[in-house]
Backbone as a printed PyTorch tensor [residue, N CA C, xyz], in Angstrom:
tensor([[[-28.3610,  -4.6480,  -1.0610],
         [-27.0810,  -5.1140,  -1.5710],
         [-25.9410,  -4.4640,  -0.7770]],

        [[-25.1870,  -5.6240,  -0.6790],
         [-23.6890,  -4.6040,   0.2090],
         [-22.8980,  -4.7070,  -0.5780]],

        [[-22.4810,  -3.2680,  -0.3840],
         [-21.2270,  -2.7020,  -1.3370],
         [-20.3490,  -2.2740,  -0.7120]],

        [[-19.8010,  -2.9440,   0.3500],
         [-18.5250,  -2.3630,   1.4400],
         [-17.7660,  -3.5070,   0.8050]],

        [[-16.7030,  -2.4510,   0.7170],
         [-15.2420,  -3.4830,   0.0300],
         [-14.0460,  -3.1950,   1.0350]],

        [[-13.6480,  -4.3860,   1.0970],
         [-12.3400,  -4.2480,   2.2560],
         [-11.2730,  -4.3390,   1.3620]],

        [[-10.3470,  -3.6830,   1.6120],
         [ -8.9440,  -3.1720,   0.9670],
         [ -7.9400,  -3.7850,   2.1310]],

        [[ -7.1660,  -4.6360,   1.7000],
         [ -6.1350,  -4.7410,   2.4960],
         [ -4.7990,  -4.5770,   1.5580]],

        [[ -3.6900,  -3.4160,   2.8570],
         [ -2.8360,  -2.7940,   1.7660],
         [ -1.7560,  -3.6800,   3.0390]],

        [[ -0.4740,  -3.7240,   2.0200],
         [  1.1310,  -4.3030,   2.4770],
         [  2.1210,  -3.7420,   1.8880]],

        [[  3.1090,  -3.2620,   2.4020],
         [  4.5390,  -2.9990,   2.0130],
         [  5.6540,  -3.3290,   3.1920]],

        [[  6.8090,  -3.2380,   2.0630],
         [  8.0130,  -3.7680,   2.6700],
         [  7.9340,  -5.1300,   4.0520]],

        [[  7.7170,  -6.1050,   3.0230],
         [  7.7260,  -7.0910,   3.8750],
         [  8.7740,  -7.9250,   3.7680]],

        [[ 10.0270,  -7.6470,   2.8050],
         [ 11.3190,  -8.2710,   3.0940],
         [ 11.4870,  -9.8630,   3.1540]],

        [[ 10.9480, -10.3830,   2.6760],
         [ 11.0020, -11.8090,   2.5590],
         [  9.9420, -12.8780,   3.6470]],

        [[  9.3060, -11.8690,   4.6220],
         [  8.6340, -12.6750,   5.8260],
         [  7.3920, -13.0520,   5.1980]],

        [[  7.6440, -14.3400,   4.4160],
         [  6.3810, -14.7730,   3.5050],
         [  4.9950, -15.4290,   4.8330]],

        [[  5.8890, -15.2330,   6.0020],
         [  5.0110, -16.3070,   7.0980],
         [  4.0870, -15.3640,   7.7600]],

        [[  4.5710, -13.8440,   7.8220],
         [  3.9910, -12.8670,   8.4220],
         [  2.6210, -12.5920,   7.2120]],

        [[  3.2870, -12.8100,   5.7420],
         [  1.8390, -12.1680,   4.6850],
         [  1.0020, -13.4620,   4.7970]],

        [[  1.3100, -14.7630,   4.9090],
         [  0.3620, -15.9910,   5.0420],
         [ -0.7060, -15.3190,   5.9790]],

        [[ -0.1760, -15.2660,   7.6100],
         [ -0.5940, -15.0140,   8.3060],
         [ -1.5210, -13.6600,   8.5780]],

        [[ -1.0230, -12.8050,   7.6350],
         [ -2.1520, -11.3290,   7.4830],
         [ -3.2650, -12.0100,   6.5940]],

        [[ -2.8280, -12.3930,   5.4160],
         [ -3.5380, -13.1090,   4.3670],
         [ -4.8590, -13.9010,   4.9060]],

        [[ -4.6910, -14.9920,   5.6630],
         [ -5.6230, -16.0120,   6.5580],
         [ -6.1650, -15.0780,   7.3930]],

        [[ -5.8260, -14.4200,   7.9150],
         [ -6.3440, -13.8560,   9.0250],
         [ -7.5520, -12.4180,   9.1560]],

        [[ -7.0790, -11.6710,   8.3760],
         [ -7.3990, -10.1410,   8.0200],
         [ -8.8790, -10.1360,   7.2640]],

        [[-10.1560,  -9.8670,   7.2770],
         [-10.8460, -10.3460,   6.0120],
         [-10.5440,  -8.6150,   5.2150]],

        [[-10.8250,  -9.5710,   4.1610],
         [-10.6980,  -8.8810,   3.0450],
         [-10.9380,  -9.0730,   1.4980]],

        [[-11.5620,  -8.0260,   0.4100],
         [-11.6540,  -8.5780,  -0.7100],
         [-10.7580,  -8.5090,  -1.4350]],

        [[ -9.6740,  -7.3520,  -1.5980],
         [ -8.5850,  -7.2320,  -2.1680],
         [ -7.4990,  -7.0400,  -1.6780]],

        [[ -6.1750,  -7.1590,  -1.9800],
         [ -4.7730,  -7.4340,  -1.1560],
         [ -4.2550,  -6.6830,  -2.5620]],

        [[ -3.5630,  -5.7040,  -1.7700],
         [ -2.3880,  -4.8810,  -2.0220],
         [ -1.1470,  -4.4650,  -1.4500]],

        [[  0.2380,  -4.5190,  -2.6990],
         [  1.1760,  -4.6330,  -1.9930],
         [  2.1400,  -3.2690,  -2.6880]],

        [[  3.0490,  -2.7900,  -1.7430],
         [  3.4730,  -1.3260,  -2.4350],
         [  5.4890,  -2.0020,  -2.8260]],

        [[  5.3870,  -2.9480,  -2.7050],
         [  7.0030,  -3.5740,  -3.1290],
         [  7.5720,  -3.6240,  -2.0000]],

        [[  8.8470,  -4.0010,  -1.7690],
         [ 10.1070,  -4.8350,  -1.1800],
         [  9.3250,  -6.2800,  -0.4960]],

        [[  8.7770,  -7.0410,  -1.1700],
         [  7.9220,  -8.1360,  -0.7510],
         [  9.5310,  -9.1680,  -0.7500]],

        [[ 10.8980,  -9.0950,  -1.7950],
         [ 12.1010,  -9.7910,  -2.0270],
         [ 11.4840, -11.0790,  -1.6880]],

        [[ 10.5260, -11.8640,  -2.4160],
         [ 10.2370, -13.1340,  -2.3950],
         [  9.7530, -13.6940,  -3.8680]],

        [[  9.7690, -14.4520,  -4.0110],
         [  9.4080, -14.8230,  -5.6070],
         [  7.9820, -14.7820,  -6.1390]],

        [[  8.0410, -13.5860,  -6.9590],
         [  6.7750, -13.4000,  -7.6270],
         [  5.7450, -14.2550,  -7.5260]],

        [[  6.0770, -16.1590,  -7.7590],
         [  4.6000, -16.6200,  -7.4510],
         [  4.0110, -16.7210,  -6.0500]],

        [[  4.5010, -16.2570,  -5.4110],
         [  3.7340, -15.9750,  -3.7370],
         [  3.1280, -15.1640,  -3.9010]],

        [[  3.6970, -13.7830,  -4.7800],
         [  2.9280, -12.7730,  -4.5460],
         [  1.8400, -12.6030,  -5.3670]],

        [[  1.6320, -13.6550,  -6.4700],
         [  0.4420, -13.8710,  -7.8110],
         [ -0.0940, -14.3670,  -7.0360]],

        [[  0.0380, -15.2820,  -5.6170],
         [ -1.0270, -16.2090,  -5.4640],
         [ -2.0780, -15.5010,  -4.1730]],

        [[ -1.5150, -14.7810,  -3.6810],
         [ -2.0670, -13.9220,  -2.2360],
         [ -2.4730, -12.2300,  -2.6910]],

        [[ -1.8770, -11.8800,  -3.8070],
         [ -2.0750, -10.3080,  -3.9340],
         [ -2.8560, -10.2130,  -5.2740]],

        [[ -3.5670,  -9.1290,  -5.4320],
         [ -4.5680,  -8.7570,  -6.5460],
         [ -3.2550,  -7.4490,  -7.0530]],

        [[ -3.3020,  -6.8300,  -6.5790],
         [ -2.4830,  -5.7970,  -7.2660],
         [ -0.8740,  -5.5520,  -6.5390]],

        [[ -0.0820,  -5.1990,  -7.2100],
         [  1.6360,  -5.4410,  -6.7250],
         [  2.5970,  -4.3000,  -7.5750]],

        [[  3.5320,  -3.9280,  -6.9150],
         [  4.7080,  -3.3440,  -7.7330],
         [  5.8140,  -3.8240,  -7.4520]],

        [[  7.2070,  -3.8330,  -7.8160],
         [  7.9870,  -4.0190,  -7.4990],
         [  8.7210,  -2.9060,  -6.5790]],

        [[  9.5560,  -2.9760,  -5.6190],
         [ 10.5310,  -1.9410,  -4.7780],
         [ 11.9930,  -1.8600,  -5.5130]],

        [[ 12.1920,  -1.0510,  -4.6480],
         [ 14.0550,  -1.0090,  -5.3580],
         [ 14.5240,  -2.6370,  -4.6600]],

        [[ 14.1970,  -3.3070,  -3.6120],
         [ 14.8870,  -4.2820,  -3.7380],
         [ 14.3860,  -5.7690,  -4.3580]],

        [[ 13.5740,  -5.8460,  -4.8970],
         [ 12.6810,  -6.7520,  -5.8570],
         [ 13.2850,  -6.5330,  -6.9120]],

        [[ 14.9070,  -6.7730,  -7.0910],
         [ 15.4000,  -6.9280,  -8.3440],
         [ 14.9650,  -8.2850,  -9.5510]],

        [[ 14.4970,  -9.1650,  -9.1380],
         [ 14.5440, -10.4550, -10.1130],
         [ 12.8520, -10.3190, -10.5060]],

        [[ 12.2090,  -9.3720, -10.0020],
         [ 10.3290,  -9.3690, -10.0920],
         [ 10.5010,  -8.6410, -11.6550]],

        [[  9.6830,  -9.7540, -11.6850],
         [  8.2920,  -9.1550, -13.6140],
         [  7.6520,  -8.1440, -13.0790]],

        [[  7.2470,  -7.8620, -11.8540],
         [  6.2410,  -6.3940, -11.4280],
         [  6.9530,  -5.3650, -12.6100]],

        [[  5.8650,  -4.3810, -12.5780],
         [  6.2860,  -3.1910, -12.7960],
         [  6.5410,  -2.3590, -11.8200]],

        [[  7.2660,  -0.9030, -11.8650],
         [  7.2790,   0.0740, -11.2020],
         [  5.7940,   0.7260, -10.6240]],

        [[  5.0960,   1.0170, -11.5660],
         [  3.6830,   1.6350, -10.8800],
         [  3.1440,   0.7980, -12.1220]],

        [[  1.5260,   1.3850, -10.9840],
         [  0.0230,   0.4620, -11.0970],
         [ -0.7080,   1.6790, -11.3970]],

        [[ -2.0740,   1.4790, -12.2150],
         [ -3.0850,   2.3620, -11.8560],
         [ -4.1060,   1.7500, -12.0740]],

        [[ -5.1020,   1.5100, -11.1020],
         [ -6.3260,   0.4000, -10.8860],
         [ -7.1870,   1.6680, -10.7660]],

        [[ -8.4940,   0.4030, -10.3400],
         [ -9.5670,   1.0330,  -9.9410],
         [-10.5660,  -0.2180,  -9.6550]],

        [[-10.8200,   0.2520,  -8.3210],
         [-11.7390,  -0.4440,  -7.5870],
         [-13.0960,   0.3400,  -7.1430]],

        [[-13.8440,  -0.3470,  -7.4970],
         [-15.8380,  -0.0030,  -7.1870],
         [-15.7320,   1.7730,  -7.4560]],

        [[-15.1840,   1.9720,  -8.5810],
         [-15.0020,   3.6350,  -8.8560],
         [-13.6810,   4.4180,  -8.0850]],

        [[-13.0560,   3.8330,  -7.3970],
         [-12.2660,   4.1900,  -6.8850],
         [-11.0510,   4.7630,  -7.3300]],

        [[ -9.9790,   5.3500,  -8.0000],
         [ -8.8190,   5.2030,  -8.4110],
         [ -7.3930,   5.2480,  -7.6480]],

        [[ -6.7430,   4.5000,  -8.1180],
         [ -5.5160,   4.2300,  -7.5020],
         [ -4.3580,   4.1620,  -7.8350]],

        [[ -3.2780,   4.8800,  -7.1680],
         [ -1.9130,   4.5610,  -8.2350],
         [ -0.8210,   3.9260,  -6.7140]],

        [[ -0.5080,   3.2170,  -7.4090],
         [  0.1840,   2.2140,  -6.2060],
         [  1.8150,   2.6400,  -7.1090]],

        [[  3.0090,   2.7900,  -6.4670],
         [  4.1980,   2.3030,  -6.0010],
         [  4.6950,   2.0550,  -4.9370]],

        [[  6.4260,   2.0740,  -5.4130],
         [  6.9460,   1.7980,  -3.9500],
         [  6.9650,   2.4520,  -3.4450]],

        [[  7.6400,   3.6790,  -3.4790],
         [  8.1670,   5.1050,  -3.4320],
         [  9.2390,   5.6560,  -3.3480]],

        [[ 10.5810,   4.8560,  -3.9070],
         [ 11.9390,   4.9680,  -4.2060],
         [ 11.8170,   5.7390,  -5.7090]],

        [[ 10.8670,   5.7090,  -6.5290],
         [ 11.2210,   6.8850,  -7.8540],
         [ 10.2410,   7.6590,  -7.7620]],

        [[  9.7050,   8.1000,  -6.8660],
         [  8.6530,   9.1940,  -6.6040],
         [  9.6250,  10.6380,  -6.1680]],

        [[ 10.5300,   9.9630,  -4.8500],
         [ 11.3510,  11.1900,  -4.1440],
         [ 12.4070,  10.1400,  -2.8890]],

        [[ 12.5620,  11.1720,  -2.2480],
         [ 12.8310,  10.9750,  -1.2030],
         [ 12.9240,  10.6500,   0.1170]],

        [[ 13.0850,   9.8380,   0.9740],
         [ 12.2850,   9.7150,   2.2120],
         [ 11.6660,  10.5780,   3.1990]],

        [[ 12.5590,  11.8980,   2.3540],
         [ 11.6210,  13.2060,   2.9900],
         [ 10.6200,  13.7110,   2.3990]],

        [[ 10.8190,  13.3020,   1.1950],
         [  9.7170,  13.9410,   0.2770],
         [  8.1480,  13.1860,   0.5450]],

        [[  8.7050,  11.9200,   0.5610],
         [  7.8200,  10.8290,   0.8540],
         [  7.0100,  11.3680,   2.0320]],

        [[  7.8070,  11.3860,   3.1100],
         [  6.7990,  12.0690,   4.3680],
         [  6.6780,  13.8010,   4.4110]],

        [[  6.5750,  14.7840,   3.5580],
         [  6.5000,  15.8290,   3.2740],
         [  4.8890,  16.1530,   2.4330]],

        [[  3.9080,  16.4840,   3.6650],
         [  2.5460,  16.7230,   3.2000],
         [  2.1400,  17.5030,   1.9810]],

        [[  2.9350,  18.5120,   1.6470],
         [  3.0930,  19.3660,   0.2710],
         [  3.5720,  18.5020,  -0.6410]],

        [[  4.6290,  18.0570,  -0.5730],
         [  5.1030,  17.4430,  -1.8350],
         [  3.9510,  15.9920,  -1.7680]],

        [[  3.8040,  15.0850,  -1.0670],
         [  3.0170,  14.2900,  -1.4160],
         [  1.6230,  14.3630,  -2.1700]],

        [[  1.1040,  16.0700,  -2.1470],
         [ -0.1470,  16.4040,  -2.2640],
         [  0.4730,  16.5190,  -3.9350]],

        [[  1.3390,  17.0360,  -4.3060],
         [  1.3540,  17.8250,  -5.6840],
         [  1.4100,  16.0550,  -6.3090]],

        [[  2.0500,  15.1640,  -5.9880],
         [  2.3460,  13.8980,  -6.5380],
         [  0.7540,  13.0840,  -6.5970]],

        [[  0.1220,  13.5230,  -5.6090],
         [ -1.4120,  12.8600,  -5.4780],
         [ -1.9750,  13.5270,  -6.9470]],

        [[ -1.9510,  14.8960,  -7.2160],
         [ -2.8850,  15.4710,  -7.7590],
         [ -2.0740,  15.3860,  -9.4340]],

        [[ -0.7400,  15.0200,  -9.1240],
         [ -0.5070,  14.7050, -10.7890],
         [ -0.6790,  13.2940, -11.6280]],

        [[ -0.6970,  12.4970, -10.2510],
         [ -1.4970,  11.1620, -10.6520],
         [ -3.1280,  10.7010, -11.0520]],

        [[ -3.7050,  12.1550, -10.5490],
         [ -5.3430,  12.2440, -11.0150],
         [ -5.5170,  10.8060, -10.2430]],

        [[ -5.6540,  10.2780,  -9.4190],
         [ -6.0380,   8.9700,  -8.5820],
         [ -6.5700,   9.4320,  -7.1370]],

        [[ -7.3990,   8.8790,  -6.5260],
         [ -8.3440,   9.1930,  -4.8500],
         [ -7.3280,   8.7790,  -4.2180]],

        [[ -6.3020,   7.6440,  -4.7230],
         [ -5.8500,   7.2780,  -3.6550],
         [ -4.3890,   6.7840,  -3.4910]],

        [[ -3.2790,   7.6890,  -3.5280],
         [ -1.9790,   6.9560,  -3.9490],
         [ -1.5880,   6.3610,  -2.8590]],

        [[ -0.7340,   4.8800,  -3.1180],
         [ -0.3980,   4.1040,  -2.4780],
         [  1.0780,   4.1120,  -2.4650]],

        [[  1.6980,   4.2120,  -1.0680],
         [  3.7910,   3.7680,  -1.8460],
         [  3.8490,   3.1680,  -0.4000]],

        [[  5.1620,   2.5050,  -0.0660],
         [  6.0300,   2.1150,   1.0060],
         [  7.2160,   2.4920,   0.5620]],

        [[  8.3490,   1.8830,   0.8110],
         [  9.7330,   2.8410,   1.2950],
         [ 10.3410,   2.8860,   2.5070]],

        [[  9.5370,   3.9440,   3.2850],
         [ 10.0800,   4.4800,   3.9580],
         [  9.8950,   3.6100,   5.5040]],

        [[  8.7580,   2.4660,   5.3220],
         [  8.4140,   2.2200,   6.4600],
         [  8.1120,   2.3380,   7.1060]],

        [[  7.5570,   3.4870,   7.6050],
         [  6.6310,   4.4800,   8.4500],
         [  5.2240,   4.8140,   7.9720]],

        [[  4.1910,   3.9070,   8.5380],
         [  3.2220,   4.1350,   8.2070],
         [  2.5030,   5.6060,   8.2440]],

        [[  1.9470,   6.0950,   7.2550],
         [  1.2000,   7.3630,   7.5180],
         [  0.0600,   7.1560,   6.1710]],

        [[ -0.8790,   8.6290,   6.9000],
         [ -2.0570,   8.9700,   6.1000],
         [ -2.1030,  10.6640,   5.8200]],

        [[ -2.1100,  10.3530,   4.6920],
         [ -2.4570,  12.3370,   4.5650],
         [ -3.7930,  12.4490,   4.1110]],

        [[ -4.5840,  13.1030,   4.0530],
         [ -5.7370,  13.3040,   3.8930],
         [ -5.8470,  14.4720,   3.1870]],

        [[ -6.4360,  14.6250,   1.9640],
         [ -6.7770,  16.1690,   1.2010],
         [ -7.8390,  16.1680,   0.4830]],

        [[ -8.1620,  17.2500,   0.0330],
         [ -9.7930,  17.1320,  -0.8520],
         [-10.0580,  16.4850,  -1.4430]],

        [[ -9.0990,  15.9830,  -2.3060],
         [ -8.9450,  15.3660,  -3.2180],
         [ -8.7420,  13.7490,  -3.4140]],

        [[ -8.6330,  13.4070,  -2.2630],
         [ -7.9370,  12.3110,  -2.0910],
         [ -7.1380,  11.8340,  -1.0360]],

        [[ -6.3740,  10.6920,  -0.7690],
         [ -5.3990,  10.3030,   0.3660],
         [ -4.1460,   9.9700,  -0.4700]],

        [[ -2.9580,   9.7380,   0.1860],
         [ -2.0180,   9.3900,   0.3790],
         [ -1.5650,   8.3790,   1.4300]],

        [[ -1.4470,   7.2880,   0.9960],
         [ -1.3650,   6.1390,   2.3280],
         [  0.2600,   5.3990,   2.1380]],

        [[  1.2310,   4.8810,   3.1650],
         [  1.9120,   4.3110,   3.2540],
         [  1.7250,   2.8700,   4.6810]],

        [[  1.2900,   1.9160,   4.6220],
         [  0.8640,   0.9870,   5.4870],
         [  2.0870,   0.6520,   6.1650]],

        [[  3.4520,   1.3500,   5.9520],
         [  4.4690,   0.5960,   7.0590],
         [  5.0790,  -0.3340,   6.4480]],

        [[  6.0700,  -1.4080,   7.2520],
         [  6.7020,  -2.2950,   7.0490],
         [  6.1250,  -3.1370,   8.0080]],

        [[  5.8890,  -4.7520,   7.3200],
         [  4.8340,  -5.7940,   8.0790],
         [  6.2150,  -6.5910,   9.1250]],

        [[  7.6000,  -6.1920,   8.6220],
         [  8.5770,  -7.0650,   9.3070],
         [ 10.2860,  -5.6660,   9.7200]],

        [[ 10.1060,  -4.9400,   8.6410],
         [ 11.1420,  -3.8250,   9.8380],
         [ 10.3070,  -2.4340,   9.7730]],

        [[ 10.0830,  -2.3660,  10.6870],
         [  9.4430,  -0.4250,  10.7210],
         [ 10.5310,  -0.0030,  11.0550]],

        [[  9.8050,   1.5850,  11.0740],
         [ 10.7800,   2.7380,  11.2040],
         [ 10.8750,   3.7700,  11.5090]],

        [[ 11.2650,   4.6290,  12.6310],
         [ 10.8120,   5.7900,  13.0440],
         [  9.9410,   5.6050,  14.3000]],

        [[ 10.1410,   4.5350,  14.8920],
         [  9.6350,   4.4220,  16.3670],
         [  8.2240,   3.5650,  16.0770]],

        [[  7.6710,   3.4450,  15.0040],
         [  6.6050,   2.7270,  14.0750],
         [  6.6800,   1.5090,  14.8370]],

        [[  5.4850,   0.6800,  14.8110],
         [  5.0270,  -0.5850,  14.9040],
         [  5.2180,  -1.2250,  13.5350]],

        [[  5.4230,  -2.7400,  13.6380],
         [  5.1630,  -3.3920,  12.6720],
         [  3.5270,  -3.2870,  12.0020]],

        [[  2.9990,  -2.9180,  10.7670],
         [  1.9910,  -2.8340,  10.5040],
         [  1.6040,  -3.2150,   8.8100]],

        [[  0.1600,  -2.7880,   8.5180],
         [  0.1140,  -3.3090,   7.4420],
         [ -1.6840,  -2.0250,   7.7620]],

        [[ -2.1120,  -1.9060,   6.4900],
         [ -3.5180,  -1.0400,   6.6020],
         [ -4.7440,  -1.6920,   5.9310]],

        [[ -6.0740,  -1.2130,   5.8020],
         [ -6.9510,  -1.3290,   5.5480],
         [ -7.7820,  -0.0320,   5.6040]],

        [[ -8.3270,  -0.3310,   3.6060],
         [ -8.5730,   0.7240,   3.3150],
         [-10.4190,   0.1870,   3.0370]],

        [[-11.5670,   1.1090,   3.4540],
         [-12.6640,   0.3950,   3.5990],
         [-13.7520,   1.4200,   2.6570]],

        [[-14.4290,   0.6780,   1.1440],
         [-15.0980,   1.3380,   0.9810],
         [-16.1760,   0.7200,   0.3930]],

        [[-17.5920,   2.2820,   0.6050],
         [-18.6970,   1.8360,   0.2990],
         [-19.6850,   2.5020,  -0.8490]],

        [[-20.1470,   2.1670,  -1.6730],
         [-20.9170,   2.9580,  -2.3630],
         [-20.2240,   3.9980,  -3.2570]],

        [[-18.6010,   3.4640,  -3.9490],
         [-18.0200,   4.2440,  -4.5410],
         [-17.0680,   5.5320,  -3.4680]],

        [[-17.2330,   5.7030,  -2.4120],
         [-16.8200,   6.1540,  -1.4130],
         [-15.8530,   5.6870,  -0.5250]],

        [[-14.8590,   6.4480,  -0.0360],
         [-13.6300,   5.8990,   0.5490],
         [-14.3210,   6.0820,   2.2530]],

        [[-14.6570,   4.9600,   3.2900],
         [-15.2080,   5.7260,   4.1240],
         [-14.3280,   5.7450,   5.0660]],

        [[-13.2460,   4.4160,   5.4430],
         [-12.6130,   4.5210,   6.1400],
         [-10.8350,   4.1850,   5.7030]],

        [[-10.0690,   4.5260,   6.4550],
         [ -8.5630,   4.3350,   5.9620],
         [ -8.0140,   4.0760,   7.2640]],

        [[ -7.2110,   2.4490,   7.7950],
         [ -6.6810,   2.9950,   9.2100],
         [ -5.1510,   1.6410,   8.7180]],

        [[ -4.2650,   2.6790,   9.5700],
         [ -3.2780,   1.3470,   9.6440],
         [ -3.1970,   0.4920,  11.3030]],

        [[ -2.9370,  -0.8440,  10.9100],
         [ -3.3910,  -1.8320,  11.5740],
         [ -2.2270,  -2.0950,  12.2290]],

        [[ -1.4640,  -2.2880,  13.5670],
         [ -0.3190,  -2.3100,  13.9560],
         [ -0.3600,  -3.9630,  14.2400]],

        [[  0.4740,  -4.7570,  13.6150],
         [  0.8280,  -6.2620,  14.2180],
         [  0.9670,  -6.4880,  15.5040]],

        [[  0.1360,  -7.0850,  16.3360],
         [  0.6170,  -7.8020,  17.4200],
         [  1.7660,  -8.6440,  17.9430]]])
């Protein structure tokens, strides 16, 4: 039996509904996740995403602020990351760790800042997949994929758009 699950994660995609079609069709994957500023109308994002939050600029979205899932044992707490902290805090390996470990989740998810990164700790990751239409910080346009097997996180990489 195969038990490899593909995770495909998205944030701040700003209205480029043609860029998530196009990850969407293209990318395989079993689940689609999005960390907010998607600023497109909720039923795009019911119809392409399994799990979603809203951003600070997703004013008119039914989303909520945060998520807490769980996939094949996995746990997860998805936001944006505008009420977490700061854009420094956001990319600040200490503070992201204390926010991982008060969420009790393997795997927190935010965007924001647009700058894709990965922190890695005993406990768990911290992932931000970027912006699929403005990056930031010298960043590629990107989007990630998170890959797991057997209850196990085995791989985590962000995927830079061509």
């Amino acid at each position: 039996m195969n038990n490899i699950v593909k995770i495909l994660v998205l944030s701040d995609i700003h209205g480029n509904t043609k860029i998530l079609q196009k990850i969407i069709d293209n990318v395989e994957h079993d689940y689609s996740i999005i960390a907010g500023d998607f600023t497109c109308d909720d039923s795009i994002i019911n119809k392409y995403i399994n799990f979603a939050v809203r951003g600070n600029n997703d004013w008119n979205s039914s989303f909520k602020d945060e998520l807490d899932f769980e996939i094949n044992g996995i746990k997860f707490h998805l936001e944006h990351g505008h009420l977490i902290g700061s854009y420094s805090q956001l990319d600040n390996y200490e503070f992201m760790h204390k926010v991982l470990i008060d969420q009790k989740c393997d795997i927190l998810i935010h965007g924001h800042t647009h700058i894709p990164k990965i922190f890695e700790y005993k406990e768990g990751l911290v992932m931000n997949p970027g912006s699929t239409t403005f990056p930031r910080g010298g960043s590629n346009a990107s989007y990630a994929i998170i890959t797991i097997n057997q209850n196990k996180i085995v791989e985590c990489e962000i995927i830079d758009i061509k």
